[in-house]
C-alpha positions in Angstrom: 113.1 112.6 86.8 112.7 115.8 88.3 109.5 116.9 90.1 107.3 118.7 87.8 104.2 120.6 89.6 100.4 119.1 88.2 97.1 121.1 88.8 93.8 119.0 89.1 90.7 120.3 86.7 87.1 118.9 84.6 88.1 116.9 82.0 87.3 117.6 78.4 86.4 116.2 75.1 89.7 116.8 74.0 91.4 114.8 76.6 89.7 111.5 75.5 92.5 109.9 73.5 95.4 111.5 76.1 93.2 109.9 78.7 92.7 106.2 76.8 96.3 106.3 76.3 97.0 106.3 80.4 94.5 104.1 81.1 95.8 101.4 78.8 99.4 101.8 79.4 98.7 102.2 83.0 97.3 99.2 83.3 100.1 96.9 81.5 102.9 99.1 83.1 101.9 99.6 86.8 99.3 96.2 87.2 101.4 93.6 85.8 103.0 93.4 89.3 99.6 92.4 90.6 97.6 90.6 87.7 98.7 88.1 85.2 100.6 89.4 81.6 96.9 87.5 80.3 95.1 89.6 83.3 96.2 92.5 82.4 95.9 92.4 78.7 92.4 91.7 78.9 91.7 94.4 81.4 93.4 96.9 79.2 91.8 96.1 75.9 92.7 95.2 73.0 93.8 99.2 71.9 93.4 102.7 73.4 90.3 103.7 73.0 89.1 107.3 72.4 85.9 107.1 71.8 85.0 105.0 74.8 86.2 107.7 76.9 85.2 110.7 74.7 81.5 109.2 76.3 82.5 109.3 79.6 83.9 112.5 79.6 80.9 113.5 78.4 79.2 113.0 81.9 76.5 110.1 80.8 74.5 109.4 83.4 76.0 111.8 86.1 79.5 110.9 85.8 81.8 113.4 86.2 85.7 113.3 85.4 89.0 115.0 86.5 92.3 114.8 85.1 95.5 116.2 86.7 97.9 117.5 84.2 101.7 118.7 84.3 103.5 120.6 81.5 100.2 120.4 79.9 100.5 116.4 79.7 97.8 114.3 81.2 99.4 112.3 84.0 96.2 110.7 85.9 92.5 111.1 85.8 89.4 110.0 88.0 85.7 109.5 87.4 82.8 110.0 90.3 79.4 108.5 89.6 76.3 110.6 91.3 75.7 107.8 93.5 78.9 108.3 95.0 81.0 105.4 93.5 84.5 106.2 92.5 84.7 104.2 89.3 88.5 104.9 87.9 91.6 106.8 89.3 94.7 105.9 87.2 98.3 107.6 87.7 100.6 107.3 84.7 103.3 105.0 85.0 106.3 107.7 85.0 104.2 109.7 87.2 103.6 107.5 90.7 104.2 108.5 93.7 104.5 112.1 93.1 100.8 112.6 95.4 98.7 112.8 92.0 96.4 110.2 93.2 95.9 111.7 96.4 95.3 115.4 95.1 92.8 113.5 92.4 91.4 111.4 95.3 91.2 115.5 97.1 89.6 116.4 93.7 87.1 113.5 93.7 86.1 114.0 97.8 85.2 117.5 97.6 82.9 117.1 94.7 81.2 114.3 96.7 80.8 116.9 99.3 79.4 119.2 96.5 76.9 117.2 96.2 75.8 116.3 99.5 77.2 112.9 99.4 78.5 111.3 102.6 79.8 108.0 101.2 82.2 107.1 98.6 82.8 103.4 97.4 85.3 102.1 94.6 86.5 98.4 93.5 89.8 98.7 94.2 92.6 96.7 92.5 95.2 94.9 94.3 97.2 97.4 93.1 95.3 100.3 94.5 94.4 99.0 97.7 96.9 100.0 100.2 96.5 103.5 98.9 93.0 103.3 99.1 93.8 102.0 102.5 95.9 104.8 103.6 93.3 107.4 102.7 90.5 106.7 105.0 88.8 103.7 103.1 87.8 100.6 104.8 87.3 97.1 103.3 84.3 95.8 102.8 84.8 92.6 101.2 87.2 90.8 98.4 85.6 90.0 95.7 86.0 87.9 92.3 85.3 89.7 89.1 84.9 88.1 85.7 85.6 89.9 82.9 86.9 89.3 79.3 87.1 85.9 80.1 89.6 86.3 83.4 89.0 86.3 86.9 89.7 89.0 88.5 90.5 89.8 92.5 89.1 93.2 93.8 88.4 94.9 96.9 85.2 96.3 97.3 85.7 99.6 99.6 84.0 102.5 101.0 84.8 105.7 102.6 82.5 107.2 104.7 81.7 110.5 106.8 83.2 112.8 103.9 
């Protein structure tokens, strides 16, 4: 697949269900190396779902999300809380390793700054965290989440000095 170029901007209302979509398929595509075929399932949900993310988009409770598009297509997307905690950054599975998560992690750090922030923290997956890693975060401990009835292994990170 040829290189297409992205550009990095606010998410909208109407990029709820494109959005679910990636997250879900994401997630069963990309984490499966990672997480159990049960693990993963459960993570995922049982369906894409708009509405859940038609809220988030929304900005409840200081949230604010960015997607990165190419050839209008939503290809990744991240969500910054006010306090600083980097709560999703998913790269479609056709679409890794093409620097999307870096220019949303770009996208993500200078809103941070915006906002006079000095510290971003995230639960990384096992997936996620060598590229968290690589970009200037730091471990602060593994952790074991429970959700949906699955255990889950995380790294809880932070980045400081932004």
């Amino acid at each position: 697949m040829g290189s297409v170029p992205f550009e990095v901007r606010g998410a909208t209302a109407g990029d709820a269900p494109a959005v679910a979509d990636l997250f879900y398929y994401t997630i069963l595509n990309v984490n499966v190396g990672d997480y159990t075929g049960d693990q993963v399932e459960a993570w995922a949900g049982p369906a894409p779902d708009a509405g859940l993310w038609r809220g988030r988009i929304a900005g409840h409770g200081g949230r604010r999300m960015f997607v990165a598009t190419a050839d209008e297509e939503i290809v990744g997307f991240a969500e910054l809380e006010e306090d600083g905690h980097l709560d999703t950054l998913y790269v479609h599975h056709e679409h890794q390793g093409r620097g999307i998560a870096s220019a949303l992690l770009d996208r993500i750090e200078a809103e941070a700054r915006r906002l006079g922030l000095v510290r971003l923290y995230t639960e990384a997956s096992i997936t996620a965290e060598p590229f968290f890693r690589a970009r200037g975060f730091s471990v602060v401990r593994p952790q074991l989440v429970e959700f949906r009835g699955h255990t889950f292994r995380n790294f809880v990170m932070e980045k400081k000095n932004l």
